[in-house]
C-alpha positions in Angstrom: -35.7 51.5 15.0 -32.8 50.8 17.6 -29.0 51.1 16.8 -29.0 47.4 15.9 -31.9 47.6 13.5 -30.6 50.7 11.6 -27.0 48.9 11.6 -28.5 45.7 10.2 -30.1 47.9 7.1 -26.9 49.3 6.0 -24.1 46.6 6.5 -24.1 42.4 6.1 -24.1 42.4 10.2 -25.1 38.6 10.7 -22.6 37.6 8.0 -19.8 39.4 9.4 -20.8 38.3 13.0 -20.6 34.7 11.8 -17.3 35.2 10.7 -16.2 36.1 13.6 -18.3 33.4 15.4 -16.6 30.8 13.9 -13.1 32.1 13.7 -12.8 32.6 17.4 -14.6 29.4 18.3 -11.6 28.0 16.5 -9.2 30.1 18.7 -11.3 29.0 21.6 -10.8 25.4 20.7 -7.0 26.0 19.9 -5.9 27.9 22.8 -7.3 26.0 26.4 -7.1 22.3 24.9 -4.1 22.1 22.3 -1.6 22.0 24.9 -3.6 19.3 26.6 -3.5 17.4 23.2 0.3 17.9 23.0 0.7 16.3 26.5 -1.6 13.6 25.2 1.3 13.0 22.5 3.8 13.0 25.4 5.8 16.1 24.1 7.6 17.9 27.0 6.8 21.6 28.5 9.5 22.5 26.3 8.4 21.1 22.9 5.0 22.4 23.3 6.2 26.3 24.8 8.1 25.7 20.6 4.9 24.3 19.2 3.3 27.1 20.5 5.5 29.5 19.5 5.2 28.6 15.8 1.6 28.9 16.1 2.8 33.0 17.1 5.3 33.4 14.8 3.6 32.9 11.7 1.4 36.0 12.6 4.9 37.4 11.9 5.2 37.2 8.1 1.8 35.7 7.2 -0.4 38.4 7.5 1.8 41.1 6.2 2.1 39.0 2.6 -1.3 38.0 2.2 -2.0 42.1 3.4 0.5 43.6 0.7 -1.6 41.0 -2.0 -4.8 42.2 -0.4 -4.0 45.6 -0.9 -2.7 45.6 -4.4 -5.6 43.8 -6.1 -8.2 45.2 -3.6 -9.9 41.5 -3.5 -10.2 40.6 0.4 -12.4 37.9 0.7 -10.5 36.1 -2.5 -7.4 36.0 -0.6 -9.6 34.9 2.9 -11.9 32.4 0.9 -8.5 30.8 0.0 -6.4 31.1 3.2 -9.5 29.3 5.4 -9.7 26.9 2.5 -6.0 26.1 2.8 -6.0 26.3 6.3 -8.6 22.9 6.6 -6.1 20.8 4.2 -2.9 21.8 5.7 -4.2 20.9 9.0 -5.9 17.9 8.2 -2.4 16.4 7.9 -2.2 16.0 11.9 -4.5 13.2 11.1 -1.3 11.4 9.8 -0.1 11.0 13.6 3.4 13.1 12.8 6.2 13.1 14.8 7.5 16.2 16.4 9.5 17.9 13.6 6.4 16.8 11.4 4.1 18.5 13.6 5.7 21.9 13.6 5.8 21.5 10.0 2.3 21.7 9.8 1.5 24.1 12.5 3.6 26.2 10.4 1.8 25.5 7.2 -1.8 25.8 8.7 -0.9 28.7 10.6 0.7 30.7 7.5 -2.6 30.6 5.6 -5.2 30.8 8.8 -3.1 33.8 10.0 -3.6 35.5 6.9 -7.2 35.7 6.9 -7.9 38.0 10.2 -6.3 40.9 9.5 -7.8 40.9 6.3 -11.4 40.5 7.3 -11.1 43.6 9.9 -10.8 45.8 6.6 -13.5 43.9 5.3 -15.8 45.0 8.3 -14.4 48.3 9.0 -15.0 49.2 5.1 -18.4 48.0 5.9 -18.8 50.3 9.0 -17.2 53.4 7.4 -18.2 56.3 9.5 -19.8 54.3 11.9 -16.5 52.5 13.4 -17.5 52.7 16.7 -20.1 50.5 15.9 -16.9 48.0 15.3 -16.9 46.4 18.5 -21.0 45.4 18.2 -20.2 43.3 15.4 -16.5 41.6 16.7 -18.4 40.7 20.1 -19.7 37.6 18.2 -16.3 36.7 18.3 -16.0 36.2 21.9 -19.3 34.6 21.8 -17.9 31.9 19.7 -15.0 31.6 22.2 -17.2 31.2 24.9 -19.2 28.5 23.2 -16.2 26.1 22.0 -14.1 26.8 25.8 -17.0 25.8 28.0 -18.5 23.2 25.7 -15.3 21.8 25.5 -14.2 22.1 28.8 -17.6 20.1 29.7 -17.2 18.2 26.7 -13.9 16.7 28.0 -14.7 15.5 31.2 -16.1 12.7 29.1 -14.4 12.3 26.2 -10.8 11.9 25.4 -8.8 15.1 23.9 -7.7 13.3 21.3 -10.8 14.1 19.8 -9.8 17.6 19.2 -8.4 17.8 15.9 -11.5 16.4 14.5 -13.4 19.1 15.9 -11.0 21.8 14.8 -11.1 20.4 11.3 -15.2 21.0 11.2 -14.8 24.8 12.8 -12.4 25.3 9.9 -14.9 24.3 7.9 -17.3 26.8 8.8 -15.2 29.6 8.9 -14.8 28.7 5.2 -18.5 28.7 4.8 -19.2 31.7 6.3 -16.4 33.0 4.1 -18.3 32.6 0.6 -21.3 34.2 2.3 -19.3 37.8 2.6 -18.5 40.6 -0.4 -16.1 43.1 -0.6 -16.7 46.0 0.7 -15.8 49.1 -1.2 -13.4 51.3 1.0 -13.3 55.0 -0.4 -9.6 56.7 0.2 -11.0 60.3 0.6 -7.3 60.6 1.0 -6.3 59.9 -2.1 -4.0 62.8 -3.4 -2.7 63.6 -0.1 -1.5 60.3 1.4 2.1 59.5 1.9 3.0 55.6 1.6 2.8 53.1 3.6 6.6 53.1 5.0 6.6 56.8 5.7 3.4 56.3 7.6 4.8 53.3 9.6 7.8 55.4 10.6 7.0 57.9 12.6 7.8 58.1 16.3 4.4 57.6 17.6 3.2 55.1 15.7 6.5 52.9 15.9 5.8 53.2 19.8 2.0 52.2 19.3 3.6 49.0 17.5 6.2 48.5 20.4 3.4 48.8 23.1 0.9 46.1 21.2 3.9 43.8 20.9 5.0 44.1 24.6 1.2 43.6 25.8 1.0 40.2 23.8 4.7 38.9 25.0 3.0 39.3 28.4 0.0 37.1 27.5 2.6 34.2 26.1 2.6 32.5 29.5 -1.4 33.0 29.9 -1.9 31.5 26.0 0.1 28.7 26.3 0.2 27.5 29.6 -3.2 28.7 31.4 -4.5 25.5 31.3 -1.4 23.4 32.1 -1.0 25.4 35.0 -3.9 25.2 36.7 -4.2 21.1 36.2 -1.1 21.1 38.5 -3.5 22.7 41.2 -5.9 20.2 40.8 -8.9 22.2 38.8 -11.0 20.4 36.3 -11.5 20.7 32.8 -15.1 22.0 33.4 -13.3 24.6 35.9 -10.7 25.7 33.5 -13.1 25.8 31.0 -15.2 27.8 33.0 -12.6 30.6 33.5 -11.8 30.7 30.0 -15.0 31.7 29.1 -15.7 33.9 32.0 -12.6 36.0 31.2 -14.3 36.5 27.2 -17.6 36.9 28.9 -16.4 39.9 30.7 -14.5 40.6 27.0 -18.2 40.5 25.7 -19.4 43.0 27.9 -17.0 45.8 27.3 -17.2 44.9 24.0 -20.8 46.1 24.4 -20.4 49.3 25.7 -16.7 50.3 24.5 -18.4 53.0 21.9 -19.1 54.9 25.8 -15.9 54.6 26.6 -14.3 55.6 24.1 -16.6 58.5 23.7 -15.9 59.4 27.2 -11.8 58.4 27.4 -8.7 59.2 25.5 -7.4 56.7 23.6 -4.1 56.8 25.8 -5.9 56.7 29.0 -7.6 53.5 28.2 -4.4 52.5 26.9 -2.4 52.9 30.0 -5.3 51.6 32.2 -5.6 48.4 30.3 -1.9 47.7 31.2 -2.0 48.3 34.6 -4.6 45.9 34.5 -2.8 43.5 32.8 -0.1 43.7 34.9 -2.2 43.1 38.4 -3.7 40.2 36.3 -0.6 38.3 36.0 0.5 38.9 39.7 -2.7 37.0 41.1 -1.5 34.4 38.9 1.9 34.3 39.7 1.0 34.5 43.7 -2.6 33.2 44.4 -3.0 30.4 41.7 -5.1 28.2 44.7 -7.2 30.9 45.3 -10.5 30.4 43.0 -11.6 33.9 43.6 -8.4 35.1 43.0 -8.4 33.6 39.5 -11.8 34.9 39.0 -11.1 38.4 39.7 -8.1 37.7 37.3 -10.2 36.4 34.7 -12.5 39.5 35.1 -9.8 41.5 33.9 -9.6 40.1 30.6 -12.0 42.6 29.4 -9.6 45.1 29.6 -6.2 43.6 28.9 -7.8 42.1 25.5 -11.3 43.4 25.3 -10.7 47.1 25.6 -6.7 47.2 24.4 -7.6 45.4 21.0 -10.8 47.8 20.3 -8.7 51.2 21.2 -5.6 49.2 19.4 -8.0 48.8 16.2 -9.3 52.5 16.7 -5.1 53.8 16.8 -4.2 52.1 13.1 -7.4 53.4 11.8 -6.2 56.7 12.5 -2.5 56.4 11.7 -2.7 54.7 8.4 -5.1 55.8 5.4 -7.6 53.5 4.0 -5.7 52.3 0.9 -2.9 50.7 3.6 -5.5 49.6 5.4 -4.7 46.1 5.3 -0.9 46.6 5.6 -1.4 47.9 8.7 -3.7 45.8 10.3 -1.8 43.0 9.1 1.4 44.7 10.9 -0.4 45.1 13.9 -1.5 41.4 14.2 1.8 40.2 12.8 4.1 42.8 15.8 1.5 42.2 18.5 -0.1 38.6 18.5 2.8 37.0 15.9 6.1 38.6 17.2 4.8 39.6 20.9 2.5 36.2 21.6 5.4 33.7 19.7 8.6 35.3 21.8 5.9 34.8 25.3 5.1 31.5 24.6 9.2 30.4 23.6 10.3 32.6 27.1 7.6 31.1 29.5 8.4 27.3 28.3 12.0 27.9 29.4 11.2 30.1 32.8 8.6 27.2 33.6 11.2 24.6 33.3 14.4 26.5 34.8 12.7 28.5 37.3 8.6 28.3 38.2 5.7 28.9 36.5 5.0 31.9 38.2 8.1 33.3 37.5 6.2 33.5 33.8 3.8 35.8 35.2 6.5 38.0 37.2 7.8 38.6 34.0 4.9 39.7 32.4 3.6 41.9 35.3 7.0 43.7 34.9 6.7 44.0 30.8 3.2 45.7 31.5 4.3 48.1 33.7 7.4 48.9 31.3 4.6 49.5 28.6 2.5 51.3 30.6 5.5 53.8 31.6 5.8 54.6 27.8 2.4 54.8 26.5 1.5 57.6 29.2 4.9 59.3 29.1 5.2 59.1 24.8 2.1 58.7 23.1 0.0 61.7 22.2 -3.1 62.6 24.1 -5.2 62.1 21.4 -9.1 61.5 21.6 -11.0 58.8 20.8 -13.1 60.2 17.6 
């Protein structure tokens, strides 16, 4: 029997896959063509860089709430049945046309309860996994399936139909993440650490880990610009929707592939080293944005380097909190993670790059992030321990 077959016998692998199918086909929906809706609504750069930041911000207190209430009565998939439930009638209320106050209203409403449910689910699957976490990223590459689907589909999809189309469609992917929800237990997560552990607090606040934190926050402020305004920026160069649709999903394609084989690398790496080497990535990413945004190879040799500046950060960041944090603060700290990194990091990008694209250029946007990947880069080789990758 192959790793796959002897994986399928012991965990739910299909159901958690379509989980994560679903959830990032909604993210893949979300991030390339909601901007493009916004414009549709005639909101300025401005409006939507604060639109956009709502969307971030609620990854700020959201998922640490809903993880404290996860972690207390130990029922997960309760509190994500009910946050992707909540998440389809909250945002349903776009359908009422709303103004712009109105529609950061609901952004915030159906982003408090969809941001809630991530975080939460990543317990659910790493309690599945157990001693097999490496076998983590096998599972969460049907995630970046799903965002390959909705981008390209959509991307071709919109050549012939008119983005005002899109909330309908994000209303049925909500749908099926709350589906796929009801078809997933609990799993039970052992704390061999029990009588040992220290709190969650006096976990959080040690040196290293506070840094870990610092790092994931500074690597999502640097994709704010990318998130938000990727596809805004390279309409004003004249690519089509298929193009940009295109290079979204190449740049997850790539993310599927290390995905694949990040159990080698992290078998054969330190979890610093691929650290540090994701950043420097990141960092060369957002130059040939900033400086080559005409050149198509240019952007797909950008777009190639997702797979480490998400792909391979987010599977050694995962690796890091399961590590630092015991399994009864599990969902604390993945919650923190998601709320410091994508929340804090991606909703502080997305306000900065709205205002740099208006008062300076848009590739003054990706300047600045180069520069904050290098900064993080500096500290993650010159502070955090050399620790492997067990």
């Amino acid at each position: 029997m192959n790793s796959l077959g002897r994986q399928l016998s012991v965990v739910p692998y299909w159901r958690l896959s379509a989980f994560y199918f679903f959830y990032f086909a909604l993210l893949g929906a979300l991030l390339p063509y909601w901007a493009l809706y916004l414009k549709s609504l005639s909101l300025s750069v401005i409006e939507i860089g604060q639109v956009m930041a709502v969307f971030m911000a609620t990854k700020i207190i959201s998922p640490n709430l809903w993880g404290y209430i996860a972690d207390r009565t130990g029922r997960r998939m309760l509190v994500i049945r009910w946050g992707a439930a909540l998440t389809t009638l909250t945002f349903s209320l776009v359908f009422l046309q709303p103004n712009f106050l109105f529609l950061l209203l609901i952004m915030a409403l159906f982003t408090f309860f969809w941001n809630a449910i991530l975080a939460q689910f990543e317990v659910v699957t790493l309690g599945y996994l157990t001693d097999r976490l490496h076998q983590y990223s096998k599972v969460r590459l049907w995630g970046s399936i799903g965002f390959v689907v909705a981008v390209w589909g959509l991307g071709l999809a919109f050549e012939v139909l008119d983005v005002q189309y899109l909330p309908v469609i994000l209303v049925i992917l909500m749908c099926c993440i709350w589906v796929s929800s009801l078809l997933v237990s609990d799993a039970s997560i052992v704390d061999h650490d029990h009588q040992t552990q220290n709190g969650f607090l006096h976990q959080l606040f040690r040196p290293h880990v506070l840094l870990f934190f610092f790092i994931c926050f500074l690597m999502q402020l640097s994709h704010g610009p990318f998130y938000t305004f990727y596809t805004l920026y390279l309409e004003s160069f004249g690519y089509s929707k298929t193009m940009i649709g295109w290079l979204w999903a190449l740049g997850v394609i790539a993310e599927v592939v290390v995905f694949f084989f990040m159990h080698r690398l992290m078998s054969g790496f330190r979890v610093t080293q691929l650290c540090v080497v994701s950043l420097l990535f990141a960092a060369v990413r957002w130059v040939l944005l900033a400086i080559y945004p005409e050149s198509l190879l240019c952007m797909h040799v950008a777009q190639l380097f997702h797979a480490a500046t998400f792909g391979v950060f987010h599977a050694v960041s995962i690796h890091m909190v399961q590590q630092y944090f015991t399994p009864k603060s599990a969902g604390q700290a993945q919650a923190l993670y998601g709320a410091l990194s994508f929340g804090a990091g991606g909703a502080v990008g997305s306000y900065v790059a709205g205002f740099m694209w208006e008062a300076w250029s848009p590739s003054s946007a990706y300047l600045m992030a180069a520069v904050i990947c290098v900064v993080a880069a500096i500290l993650a080789w010159w502070k955090l321990p050399r620790v492997a990758a067990e």
